[in-house]
DODO-357733 format. One line per 8 residues: number of its first residue (from 1); for each residue y, z, x of C-alpha. Coordinates in Angstrom, 3 decimals. Layout:
<rs>
NUM = Y,Z,X ~ ... .
</rs>
This chain:
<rs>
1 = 112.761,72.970,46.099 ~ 114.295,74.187,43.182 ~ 118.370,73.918,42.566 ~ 120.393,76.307,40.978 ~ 120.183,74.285,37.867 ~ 116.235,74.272,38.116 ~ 115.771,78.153,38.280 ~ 118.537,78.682,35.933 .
9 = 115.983,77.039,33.181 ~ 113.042,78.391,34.552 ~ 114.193,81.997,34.420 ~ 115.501,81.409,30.510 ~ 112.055,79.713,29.574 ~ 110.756,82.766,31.252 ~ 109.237,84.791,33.849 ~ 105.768,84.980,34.416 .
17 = 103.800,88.269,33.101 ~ 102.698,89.201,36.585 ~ 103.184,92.406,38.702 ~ 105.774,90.395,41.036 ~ 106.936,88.012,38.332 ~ 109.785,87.080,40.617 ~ 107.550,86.181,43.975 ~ 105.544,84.252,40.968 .
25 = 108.198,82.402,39.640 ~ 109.305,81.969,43.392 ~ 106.279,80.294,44.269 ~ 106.831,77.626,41.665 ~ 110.187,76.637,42.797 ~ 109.821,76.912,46.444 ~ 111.708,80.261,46.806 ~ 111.388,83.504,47.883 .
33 = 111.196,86.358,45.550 ~ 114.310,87.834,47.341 ~ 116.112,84.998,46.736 ~ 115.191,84.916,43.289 ~ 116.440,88.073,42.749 ~ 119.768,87.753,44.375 ~ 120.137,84.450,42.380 ~ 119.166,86.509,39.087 .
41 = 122.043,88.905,39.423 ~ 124.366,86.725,40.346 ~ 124.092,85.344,36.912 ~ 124.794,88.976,35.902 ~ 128.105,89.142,38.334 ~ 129.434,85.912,37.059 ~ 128.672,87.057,33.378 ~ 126.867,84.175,32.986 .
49 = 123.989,86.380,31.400 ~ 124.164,88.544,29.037 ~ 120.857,90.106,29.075 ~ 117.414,90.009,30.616 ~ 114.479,91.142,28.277 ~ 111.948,90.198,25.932 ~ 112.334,87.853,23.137 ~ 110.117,88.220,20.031 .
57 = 109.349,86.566,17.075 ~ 111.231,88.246,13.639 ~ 108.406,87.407,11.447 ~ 105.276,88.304,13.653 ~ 106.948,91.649,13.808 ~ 107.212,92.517,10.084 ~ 110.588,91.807,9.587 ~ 112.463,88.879,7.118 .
65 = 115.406,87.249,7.536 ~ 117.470,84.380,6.374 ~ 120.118,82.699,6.792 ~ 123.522,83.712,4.727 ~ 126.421,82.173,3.467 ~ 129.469,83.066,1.702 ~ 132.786,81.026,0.694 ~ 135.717,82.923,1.042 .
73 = 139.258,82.813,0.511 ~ 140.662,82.218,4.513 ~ 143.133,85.146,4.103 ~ 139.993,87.197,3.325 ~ 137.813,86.137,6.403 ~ 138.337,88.114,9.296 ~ 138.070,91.618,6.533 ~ 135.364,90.669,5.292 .
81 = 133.642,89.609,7.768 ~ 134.428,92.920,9.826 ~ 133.352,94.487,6.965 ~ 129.633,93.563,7.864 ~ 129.964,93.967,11.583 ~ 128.641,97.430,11.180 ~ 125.282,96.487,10.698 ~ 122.543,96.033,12.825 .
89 = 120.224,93.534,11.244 ~ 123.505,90.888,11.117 ~ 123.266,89.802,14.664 ~ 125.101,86.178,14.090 ~ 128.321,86.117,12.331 ~ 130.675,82.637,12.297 ~ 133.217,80.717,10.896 ~ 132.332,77.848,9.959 .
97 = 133.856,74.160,9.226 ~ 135.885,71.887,10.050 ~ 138.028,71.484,13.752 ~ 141.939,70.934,13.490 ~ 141.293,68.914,16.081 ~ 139.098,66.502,14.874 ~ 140.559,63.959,12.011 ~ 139.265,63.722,8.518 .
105 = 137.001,60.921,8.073 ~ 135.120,61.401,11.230 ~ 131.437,60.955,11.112 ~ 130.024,64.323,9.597 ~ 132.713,65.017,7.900 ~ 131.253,64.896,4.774 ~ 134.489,63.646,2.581 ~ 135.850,67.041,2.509 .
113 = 133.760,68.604,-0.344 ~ 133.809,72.224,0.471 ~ 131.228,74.220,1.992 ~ 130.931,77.948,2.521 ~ 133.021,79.301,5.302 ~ 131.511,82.759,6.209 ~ 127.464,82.062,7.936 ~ 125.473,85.371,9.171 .
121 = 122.113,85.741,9.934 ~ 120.161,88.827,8.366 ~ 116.768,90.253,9.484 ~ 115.298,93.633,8.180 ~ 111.871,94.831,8.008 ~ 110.415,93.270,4.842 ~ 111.082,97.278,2.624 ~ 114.668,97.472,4.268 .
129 = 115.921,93.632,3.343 ~ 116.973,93.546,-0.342 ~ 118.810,96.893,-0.015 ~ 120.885,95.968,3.019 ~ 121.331,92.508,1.392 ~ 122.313,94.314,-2.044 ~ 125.265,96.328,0.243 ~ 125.761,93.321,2.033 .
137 = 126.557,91.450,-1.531 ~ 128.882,94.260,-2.559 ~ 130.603,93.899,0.245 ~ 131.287,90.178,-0.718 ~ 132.132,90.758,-4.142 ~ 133.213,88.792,-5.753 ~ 131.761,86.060,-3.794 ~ 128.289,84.636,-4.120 .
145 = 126.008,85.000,-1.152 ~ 123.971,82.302,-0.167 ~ 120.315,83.440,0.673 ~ 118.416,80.439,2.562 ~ 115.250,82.009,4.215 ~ 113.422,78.989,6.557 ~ 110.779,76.996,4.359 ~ 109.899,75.577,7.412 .
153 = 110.721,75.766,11.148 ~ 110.557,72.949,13.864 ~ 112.262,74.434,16.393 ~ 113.429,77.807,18.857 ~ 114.307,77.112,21.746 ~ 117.550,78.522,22.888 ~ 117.601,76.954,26.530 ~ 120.997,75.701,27.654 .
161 = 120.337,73.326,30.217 ~ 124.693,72.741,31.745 ~ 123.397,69.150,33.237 ~ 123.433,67.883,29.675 ~ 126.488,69.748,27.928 ~ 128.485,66.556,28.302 ~ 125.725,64.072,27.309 ~ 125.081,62.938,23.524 .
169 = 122.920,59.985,24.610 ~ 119.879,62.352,26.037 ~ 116.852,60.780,24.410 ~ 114.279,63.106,22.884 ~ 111.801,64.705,25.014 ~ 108.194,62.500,24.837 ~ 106.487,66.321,23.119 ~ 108.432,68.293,20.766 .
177 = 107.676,71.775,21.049 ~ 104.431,72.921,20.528 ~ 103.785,73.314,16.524 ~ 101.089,74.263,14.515 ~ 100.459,72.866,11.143 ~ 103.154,71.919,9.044 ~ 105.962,74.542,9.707 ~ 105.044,76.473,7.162 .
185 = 106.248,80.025,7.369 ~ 103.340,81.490,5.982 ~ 100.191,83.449,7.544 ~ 102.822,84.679,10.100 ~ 102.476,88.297,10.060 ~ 100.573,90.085,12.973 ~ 99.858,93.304,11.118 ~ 100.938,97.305,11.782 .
193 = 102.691,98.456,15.000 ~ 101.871,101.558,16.307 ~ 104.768,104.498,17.151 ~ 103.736,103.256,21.081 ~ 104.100,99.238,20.384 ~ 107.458,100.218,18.674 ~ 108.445,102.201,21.272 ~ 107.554,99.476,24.158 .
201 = 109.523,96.728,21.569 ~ 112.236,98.556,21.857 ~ 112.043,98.973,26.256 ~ 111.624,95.493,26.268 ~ 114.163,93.889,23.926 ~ 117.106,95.307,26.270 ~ 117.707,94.523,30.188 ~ 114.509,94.870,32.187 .
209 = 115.311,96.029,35.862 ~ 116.398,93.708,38.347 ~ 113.885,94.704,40.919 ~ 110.473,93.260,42.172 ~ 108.307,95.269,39.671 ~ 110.365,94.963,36.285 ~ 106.932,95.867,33.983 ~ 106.259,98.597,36.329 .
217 = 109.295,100.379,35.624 ~ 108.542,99.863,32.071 ~ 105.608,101.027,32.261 ~ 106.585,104.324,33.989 ~ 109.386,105.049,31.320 ~ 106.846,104.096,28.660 ~ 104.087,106.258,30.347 ~ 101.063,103.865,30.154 .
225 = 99.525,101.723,32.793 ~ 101.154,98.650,34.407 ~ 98.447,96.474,34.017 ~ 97.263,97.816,30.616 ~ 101.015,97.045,29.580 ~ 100.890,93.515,31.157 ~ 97.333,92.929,29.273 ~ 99.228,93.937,25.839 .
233 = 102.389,91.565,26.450 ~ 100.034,88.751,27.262 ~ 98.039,89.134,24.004 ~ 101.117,89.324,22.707 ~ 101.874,85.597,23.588 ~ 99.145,84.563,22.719 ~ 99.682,85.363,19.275 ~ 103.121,84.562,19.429 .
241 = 104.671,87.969,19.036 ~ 106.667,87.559,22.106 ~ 108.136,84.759,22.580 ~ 109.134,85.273,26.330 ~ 110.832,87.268,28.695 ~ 113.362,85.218,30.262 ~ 117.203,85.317,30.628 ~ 119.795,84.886,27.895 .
249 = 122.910,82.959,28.752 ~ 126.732,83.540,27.566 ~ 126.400,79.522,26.401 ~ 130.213,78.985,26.769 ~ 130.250,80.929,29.900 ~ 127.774,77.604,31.438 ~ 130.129,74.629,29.255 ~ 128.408,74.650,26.265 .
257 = 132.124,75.538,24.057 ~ 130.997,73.043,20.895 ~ 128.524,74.039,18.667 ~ 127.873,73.387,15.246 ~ 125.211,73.361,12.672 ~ 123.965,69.775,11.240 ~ 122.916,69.479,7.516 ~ 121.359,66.537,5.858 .
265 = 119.875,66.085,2.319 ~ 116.162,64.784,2.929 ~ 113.623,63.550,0.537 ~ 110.439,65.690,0.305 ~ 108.329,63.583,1.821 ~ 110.340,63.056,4.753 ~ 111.343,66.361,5.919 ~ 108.284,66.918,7.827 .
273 = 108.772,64.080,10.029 ~ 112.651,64.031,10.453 ~ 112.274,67.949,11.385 ~ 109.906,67.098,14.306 ~ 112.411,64.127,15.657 ~ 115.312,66.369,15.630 ~ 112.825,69.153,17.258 ~ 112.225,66.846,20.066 .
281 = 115.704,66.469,20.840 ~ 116.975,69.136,24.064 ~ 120.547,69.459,22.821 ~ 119.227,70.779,19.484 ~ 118.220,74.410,20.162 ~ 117.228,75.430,16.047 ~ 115.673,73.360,13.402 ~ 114.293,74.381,10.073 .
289 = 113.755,73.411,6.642 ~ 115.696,75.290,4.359 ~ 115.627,75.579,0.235 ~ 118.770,74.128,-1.154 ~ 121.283,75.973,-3.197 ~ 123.629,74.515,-6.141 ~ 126.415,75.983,-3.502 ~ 125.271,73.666,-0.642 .
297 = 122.973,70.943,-1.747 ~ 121.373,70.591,1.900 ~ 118.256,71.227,3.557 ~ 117.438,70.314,6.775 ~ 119.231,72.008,9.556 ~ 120.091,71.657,13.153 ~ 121.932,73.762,15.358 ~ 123.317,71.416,18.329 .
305 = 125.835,72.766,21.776 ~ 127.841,70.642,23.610 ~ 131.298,70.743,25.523 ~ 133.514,68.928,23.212 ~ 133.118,68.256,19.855 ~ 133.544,64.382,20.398 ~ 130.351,65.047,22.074 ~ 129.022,67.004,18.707 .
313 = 129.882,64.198,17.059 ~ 127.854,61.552,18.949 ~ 125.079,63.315,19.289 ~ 125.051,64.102,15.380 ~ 125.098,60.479,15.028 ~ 122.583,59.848,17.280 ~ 120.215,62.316,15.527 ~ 120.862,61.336,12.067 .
321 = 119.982,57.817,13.445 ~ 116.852,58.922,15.078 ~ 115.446,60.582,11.851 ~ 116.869,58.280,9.385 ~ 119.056,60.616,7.902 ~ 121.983,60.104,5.679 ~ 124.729,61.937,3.621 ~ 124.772,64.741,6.573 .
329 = 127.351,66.917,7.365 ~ 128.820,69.077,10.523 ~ 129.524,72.810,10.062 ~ 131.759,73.858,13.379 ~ 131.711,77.147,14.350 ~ 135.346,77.741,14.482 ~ 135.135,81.287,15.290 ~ 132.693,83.833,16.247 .
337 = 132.636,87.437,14.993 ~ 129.345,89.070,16.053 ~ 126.631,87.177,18.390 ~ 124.279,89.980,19.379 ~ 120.258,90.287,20.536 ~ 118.223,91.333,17.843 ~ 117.316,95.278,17.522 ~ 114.050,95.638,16.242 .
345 = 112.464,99.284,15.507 ~ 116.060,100.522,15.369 ~ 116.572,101.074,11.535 ~ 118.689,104.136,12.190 ~ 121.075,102.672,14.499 ~ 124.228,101.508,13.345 ~ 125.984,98.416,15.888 ~ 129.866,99.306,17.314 .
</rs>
């Protein structure tokens, strides 16, 4: 028998693409699929979730993205970071840097050289990038944007598991995630959409129904068959287009208040095998392999959530002493302006 805890992770690594996904997933965890669904919503009622949809792959869907950066002037900030708000392929938008509360000198602090302060994510279809970037970079004027696309990535796997928000000793899993090659992001593209995959994208990236037949319903709006639609989903795993489709927590909702993004310098023939030990670790939900930038001389990244940030700081010591890392730094999120689901297929949308 499953506890709350238990289903909580199975429904975010998500649901089985069955008919009755719930009475599936119920059979795993010795529950029935009513109960399942009344647990499901509850998450909804407590605002605990914030959605319940598909989760895809960027790249596998024709779009690029990176990772962004920008150091600006702290009375400058919150403008110019409402500035970019607007769009829709921004969907992460921090502060980033260093906690009042925590005292120089602490572990990660880096001795104070400074860092950008202004981190977005951006992801456009491949024709669409550069121009949005180019308005992007106006906006920021006279700032320098920091592009750093992913040279390599380790690790997605935004599960937040609340029995381990306090804990900094958790030792890495015995498998990292399931990789293939190197990390490489190359040979990742899955080719042309049609108008009706586009159109079924953009059903399933928002909340599915909370009722015994989810895909069904889907499939009605979409007007195809429900088991044709399940058959396309599941080749659609298979080749890593979708991800999942699972639940998506509010993270500080569940504990998780502390998170920041590690950074360590790391010699080229080390990165490969430092990425996969910080990969295996269940507190770290992001890892790639980044290009460094005269800006910010770092390249291996780690995004890590915890309670506390004496927390964040033991368990970036612990990882930089499980992949024989040094010279690392922390990057706190100190405040959040935009954290939003991807929108994919929506190029004439603009967010509110």
């Amino acid at each position: 028998m499953f506890d709350d805890n238990g289903l909580l992770l199975a429904l975010q690594r998500g649901i089985p693409l069955d008919r009755r996904p719930f009475a599936a997933l119920g059979a795993t965890c010795g529950l029935s699929e009513a109960e399942v669904l009344t647990r499901l919503q509850s998450l909804f009622d407590d605002k605990i979730a914030r959605r319940f949809g598909a989760v895809f792959d960027v790249r596998r869907l024709g779009y690029r993205s990176a990772l962004c950066a920008v150091d600006v002037p702290p009375s400058e900030l919150a403008a110019r970071a409402e500035a970019m708000l607007p769009y829709t392929g921004i969907t992460h938008c921090y502060e980033r840097g260093w906690p009042s509360e925590l005292p120089p000198g602490t572990p990660g602090f880096g001795g104070g050289a400074k860092v950008p302060s202004l981190w977005f994510t951006l992801a456009r279809l491949e024709d669409l990038f550069d121009r949005e970037l180019a308005e992007i970079e106006a906006i920021m004027a006279p700032y320098r944007v920091l592009v750093l696309p992913a040279i390599r990535r380790f690790k997605i796997d935004v599960v937040f598991d609340p029995m381990s928000r306090d804990r900094a000793e958790m030792r890495p899993q015995k498998e990292p995630e399931p990789r293939q090659g190197d990390g490489t992001e190359s040979d990742l593209s899955f080719g042309d959409f049609s108008p009706r995959d586009k159109a079924l994208v953009r059903a399933l990236q928002g909340n599915l129904p909370l009722n015994v037949a989810p895909f069904d319903e889907i499939a009605r709006v979409a007007g195809c068959d429900p088991d044709a639609l399940l058959t396309l989903l599941r080749h659609w795993s298979d080749r890593g287009v979708l991800r999942r489709v699972g639940v998506i927590l509010h993270h500080r909702t569940v504990g998780f208040k502390a998170n920041a993004m590690c950074v360590w310098k790391v010699d080229p023939d080390q990165a490969l095998s430092a990425g996969h030990v910080l990969a295996s670790f269940p507190q770290v939900t992001h890892c790639y392999q980044r290009p460094r930038d005269p800006a910010f001389d770092y390249d291996l990244y780690a995004m890590i959530h915890t309670a506390t940030w004496p927390t964040t700081i033991k368990l970036f010591e612990e990882l930089s002493q499980a992949a024989e890392l040094k010279s690392g730094r922390l990057l706190c999120s100190i405040h959040e302006f935009k954290k939003t689901s991807p929108r994919y297929f929506c190029e004439d949308e603009k967010d509110t």
